[in-house]
C-alpha positions as CSV (number, residue, x, y, z in Angstrom):
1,X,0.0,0.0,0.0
2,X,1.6,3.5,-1.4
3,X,1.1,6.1,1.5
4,X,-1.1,9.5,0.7
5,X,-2.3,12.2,1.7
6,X,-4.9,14.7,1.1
7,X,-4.2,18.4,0.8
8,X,-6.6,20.8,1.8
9,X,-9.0,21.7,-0.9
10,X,-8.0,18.5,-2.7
11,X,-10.6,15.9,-4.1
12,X,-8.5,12.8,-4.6
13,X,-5.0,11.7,-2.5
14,X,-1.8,11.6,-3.5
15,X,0.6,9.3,-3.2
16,X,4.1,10.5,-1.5
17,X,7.1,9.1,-1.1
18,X,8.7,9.0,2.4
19,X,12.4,7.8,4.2
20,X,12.8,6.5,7.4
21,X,14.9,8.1,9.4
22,X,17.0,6.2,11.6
23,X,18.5,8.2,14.7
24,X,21.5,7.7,17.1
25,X,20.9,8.2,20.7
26,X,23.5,8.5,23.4
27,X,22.5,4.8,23.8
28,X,23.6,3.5,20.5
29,X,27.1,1.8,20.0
30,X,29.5,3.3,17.7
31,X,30.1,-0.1,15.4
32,X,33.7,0.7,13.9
33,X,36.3,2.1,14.7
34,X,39.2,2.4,17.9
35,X,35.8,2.8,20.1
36,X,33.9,0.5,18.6
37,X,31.0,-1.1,20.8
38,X,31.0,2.0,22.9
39,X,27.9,4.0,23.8
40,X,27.6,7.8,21.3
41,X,27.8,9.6,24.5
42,X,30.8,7.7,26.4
43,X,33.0,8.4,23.1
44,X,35.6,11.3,23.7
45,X,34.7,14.8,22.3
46,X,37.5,14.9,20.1
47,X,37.2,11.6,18.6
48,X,33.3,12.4,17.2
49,X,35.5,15.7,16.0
50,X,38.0,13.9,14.3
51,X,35.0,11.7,12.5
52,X,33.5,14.8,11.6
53,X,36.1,16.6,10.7
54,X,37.8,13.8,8.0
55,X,34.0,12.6,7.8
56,X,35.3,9.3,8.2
57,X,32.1,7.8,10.0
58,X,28.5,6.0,8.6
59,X,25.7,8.5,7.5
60,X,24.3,7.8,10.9
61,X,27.3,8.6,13.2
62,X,27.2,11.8,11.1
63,X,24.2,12.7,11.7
64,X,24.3,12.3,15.2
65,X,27.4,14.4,15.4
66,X,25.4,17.0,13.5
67,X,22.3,17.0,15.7
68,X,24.9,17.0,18.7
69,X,27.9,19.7,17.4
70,X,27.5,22.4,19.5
71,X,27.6,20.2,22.2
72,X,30.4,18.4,21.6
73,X,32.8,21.7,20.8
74,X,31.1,23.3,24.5
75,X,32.6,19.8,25.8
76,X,35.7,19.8,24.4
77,X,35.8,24.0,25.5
78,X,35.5,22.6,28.9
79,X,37.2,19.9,29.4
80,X,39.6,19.6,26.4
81,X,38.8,16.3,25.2
């Protein structure tokens, strides 16, 4: 079955087309890597840098360095790692 919708004033639906989105938390395990099996929020500030920076990582690892960026440079403004 092909989702739809119905915009307003529309008579008949239209199909869309859609992506999952599939979202890191803190929780999730990093699966590569020198870290690898270790939760996204127990991995050192400058390493998620460093996967940003050479954008060395899966879609999904940089995404959730995305979402968390600011974050992760206050950490590393902090306490240097």
């Amino acid at each position: 079955m092909i989702p739809t919708f119905l915009l307003k004033g529309q008579k008949q639906n239209i199909p869309i087309k859609y992506t999952i989105e599939i979202n890191m938390t803190d929780n999730d395990k990093i699966t590569f890597g020198t870290y690898k099996g270790t939760a996204m929020a127990n991995l050192p500030a400058s390493y998620l840098i460093y996967l940003w920076e050479s954008k060395n990582a899966t879609p999904e690892v940089m995404e959730y360095i995305k979402v968390n960026l600011d974050a992760i440079k206050i950490e590393i403004k902090l306490y240097g790692k």
